[in-house]
C-alpha positions in Angstrom: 3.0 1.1 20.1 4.8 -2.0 18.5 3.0 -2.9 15.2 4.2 -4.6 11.8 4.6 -2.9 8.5 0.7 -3.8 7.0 -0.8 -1.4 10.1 1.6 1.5 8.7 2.2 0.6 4.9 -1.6 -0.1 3.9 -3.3 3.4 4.6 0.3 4.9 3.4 -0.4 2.9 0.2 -4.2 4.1 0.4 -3.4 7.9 1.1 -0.6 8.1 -1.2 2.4 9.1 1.5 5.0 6.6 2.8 6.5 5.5 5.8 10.3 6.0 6.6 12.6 3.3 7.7 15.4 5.2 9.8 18.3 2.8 11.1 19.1 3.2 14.5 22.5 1.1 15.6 22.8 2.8 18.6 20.3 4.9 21.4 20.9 8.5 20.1 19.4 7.0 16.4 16.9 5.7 18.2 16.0 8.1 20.4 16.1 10.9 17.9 13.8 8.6 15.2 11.1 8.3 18.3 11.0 12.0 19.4 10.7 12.8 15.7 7.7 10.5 15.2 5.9 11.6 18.1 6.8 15.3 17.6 4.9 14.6 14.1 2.6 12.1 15.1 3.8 10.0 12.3 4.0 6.4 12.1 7.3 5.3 11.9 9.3 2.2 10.9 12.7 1.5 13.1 15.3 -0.7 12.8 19.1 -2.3 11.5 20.5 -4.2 8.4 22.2 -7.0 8.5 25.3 -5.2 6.9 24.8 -3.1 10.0 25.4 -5.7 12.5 28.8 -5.3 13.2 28.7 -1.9 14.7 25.2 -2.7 16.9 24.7 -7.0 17.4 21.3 -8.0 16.6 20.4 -9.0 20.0 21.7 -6.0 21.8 19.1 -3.6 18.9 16.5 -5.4 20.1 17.1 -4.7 24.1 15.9 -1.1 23.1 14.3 -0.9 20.1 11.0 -2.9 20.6 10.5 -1.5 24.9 11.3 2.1 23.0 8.6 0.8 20.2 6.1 -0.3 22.5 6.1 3.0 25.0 5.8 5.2 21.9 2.4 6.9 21.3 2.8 6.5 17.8 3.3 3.3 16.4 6.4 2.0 15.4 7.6 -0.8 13.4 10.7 -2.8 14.4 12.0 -4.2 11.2 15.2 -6.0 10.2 16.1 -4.4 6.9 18.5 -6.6 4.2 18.4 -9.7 6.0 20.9 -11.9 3.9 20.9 -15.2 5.5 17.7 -17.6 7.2 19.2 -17.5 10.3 19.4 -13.7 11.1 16.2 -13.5 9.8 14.9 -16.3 12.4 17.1 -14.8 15.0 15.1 -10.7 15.0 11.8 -13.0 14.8 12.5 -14.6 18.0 14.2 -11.5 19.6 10.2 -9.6 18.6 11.0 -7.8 15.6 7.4 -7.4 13.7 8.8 -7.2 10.4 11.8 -8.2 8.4 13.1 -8.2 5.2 14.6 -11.2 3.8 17.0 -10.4 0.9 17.5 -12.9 -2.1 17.6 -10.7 -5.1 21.0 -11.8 -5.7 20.3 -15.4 -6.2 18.2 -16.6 -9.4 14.6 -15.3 -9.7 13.0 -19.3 -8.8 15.3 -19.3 -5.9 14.7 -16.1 -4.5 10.8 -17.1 -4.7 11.3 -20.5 -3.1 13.1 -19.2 -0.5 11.1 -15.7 0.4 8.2 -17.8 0.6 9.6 -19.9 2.7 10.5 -17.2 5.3 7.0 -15.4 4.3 4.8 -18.4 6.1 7.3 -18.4 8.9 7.5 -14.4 10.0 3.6 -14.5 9.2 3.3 -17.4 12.2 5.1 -14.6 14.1 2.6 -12.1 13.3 5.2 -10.4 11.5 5.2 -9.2 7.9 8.0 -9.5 5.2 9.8 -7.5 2.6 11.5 -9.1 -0.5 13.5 -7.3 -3.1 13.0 -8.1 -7.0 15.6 -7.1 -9.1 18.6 -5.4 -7.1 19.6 -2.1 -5.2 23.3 -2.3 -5.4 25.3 0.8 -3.4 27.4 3.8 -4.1 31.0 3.9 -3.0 31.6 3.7 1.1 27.8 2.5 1.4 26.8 1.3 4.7 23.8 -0.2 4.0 24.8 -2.4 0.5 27.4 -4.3 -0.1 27.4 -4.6 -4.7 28.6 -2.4 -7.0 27.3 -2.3 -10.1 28.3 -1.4 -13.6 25.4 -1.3 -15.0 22.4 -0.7 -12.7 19.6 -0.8 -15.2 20.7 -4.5 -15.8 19.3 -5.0 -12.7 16.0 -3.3 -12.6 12.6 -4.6 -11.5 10.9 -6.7 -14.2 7.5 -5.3 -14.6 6.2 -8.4 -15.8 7.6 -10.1 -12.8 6.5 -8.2 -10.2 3.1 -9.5 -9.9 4.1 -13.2 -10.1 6.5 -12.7 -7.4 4.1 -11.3 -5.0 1.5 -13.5 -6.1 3.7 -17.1 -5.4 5.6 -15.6 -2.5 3.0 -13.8 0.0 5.3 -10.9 1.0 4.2 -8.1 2.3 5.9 -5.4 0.4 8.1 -5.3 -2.2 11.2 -3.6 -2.4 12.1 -2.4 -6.1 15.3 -1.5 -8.3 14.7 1.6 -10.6 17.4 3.7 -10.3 18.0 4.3 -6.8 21.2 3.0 -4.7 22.5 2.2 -0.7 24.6 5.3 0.3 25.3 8.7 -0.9 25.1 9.6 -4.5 28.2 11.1 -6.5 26.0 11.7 -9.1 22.2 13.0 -9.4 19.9 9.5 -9.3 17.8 9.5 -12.4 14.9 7.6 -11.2 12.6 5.4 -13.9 9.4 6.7 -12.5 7.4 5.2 -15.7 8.8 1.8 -14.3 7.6 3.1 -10.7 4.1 3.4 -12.1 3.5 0.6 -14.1 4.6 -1.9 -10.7 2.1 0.2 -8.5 -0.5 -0.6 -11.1 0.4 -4.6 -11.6 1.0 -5.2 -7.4 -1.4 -5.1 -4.8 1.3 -4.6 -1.7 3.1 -1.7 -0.9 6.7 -0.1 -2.8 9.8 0.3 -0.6 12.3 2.6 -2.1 15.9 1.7 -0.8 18.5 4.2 -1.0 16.8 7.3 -0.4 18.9 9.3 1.3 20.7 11.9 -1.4 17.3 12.0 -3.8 16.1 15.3 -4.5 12.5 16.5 -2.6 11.5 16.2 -5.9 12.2 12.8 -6.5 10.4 11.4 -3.5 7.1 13.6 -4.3 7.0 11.8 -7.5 8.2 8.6 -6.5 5.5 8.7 -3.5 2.9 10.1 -5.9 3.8 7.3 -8.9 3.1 4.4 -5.5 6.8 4.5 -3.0 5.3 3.7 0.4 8.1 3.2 2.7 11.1 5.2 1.7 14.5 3.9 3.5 16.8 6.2 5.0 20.1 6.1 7.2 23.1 7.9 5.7 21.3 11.4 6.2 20.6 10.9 9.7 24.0 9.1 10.4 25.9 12.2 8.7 23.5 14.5 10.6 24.5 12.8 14.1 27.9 12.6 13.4 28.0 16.5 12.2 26.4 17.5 15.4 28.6 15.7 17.6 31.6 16.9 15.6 30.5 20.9 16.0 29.7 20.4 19.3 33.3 18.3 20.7 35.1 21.7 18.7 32.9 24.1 20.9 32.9 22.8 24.4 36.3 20.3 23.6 34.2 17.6 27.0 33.4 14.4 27.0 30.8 12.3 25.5 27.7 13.0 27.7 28.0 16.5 26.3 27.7 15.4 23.0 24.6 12.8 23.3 22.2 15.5 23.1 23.9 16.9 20.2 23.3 13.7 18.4 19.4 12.9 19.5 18.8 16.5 18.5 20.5 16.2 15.1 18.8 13.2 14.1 15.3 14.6 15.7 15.1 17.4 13.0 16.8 15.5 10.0 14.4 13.0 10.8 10.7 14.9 10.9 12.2 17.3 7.6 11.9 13.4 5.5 8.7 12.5 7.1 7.0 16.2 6.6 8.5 15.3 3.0 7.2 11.9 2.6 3.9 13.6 4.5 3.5 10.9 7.1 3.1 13.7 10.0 -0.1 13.6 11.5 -1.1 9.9 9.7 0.0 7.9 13.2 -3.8 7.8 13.6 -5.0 6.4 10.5 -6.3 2.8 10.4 -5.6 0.4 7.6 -9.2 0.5 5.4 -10.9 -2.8 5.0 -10.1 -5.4 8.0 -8.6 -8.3 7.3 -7.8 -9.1 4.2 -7.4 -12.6 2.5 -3.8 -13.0 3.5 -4.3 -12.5 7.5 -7.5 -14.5 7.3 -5.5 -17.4 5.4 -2.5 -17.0 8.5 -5.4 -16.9 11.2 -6.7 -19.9 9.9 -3.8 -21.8 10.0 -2.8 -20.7 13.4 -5.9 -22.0 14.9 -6.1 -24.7 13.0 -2.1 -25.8 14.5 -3.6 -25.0 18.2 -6.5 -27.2 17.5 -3.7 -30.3 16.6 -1.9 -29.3 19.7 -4.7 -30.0 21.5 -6.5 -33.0 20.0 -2.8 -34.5 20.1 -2.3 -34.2 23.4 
């Protein structure tokens, strides 16, 4: 079933698990992500970057991802991860994504408010919810997903003391943070600032998203998840894992590409379920958000009926 991110990151946030967020560019990712989530009966959040665009158009994602997202018996999220710009945003609203992420953490801190709240109040007209980023995930070398190197990554870290004023002024829905983590595969072992982890879960009311998880040690997601991560973002394991499979499998049967589909749905099947029996979001794809609505939807609600009721009285 096709939901948005508070039906799957609230009772992660509640039960102390996350959520995964597996890119899927092409049918085999996809395919793969939903047999692994139904396999697990874990909820699941799908999707593409903006960075990613090039090798699957936005439009074309969407002709699978959200039919594939509302046949599922688990639910699924369909979320546009690192949005960059307003317009791809507004373009994966209109297409039916139910979640996106609009990423200004490059541009000052008042700007990045001003224009996250902005897109908040439009994807929440959707019905959809919204990620922003405070402070910045740069990437590691060859990175898919990112796009900024950085010399000094601590520089960039989330401001503690920030955190709760940018939540607070721009409605978002989750917050994506910087503490030591990076896009891509790591040459060197991440050390993670867990204290820092902490002390944001403690100060926020919304869900974590750590970005840049693939490469982190099972360790460091236990803590992270147990110091407040609820959606963890992943796509260089599974993309390595398809590519591996269909590799091994050209070298053994040396056919065409039909023979090496099934390679890839398979490969990304079992890489996927191993992070979400890690992030222990098997067997959560029937637990209901606690508590109802909360301020936030009943504030949206009560706009949306109150614009109907203009429509009407205007006409």
């Amino acid at each position: 079933m096709l939901v948005n991110m508070n039906e799957v990151l609230r009772p992660a946030k509640k039960n102390h698990y996350a959520v995964g967020l597996f890119n899927a560019v092409n049918l085999e990712l996809a395919r793969g992500i939903i047999n692994a989530a139904e396999c697990t009966r874990s909820p699941v959040i799908m999707g593409t970057a903006e960075v990613l665009l090039p090798y699957g158009p936005l439009d074309e994602v969407s002709y699978y991802l959200i039919p594939m997202a509302k046949k599922a018996n688990v639910p699924v999220v369909v979320h546009l991860d690192h949005g960059l710009t307003y317009d791809t945003c507004i373009k994966a609203l209109k297409l039916g994504f139910s979640s996106i992420m609009y990423d200004c953490s490059t541009d000052s801190y008042e700007e990045n408010v001003r224009k996250v709240k902005e897109m908040a109040d439009i994807a929440h007209s959707y019905g959809a919810t919204i990620e922003g980023e405070l402070g910045h995930v740069g990437d590691n070398e060859g990175s898919a997903e990112g796009s900024d190197h950085l010399a000094d990554p601590s520089a960039f870290f989330t401001d503690p003391k920030l955190a709760k004023d940018f939540v607070d002024k721009t409605g978002v829905d989750a917050l994506a943070i910087a503490v030591g983590n990076a896009h891509g595969a790591y040459k060197l072992p991440p050390k993670l600032d867990f204290e820092r982890i902490r002390t944001i879960a403690s100060t926020v009311d919304v869900p974590l998203v750590l970005h840049g998880g693939s490469g982190l040690t099972d360790n460091d997601f236990r803590q992270a998840i147990k110091d407040g991560i609820s959606k963890v973002n992943i796509f260089t394991d599974i993309n390595v894992a398809a590519v591996e499979a269909e590799f091994k499998k050209f070298q053994s049967m040396d056919k065409g590409l039909i023979d090496l589909i099934p390679a890839a749905v398979e490969a990304v099947k079992l890489a996927t379920m191993e992070k979400m029996k890690l992030f222990s979001s098997d067997g959560k794809a029937d637990v209901k958000a606690a508590g109802g609505f909360n301020t936030d939807d009943i504030e949206m609600l009560t706009k949306l009926v109150a614009a109907e009721v203009a429509k009407y009285l205007n006409k």
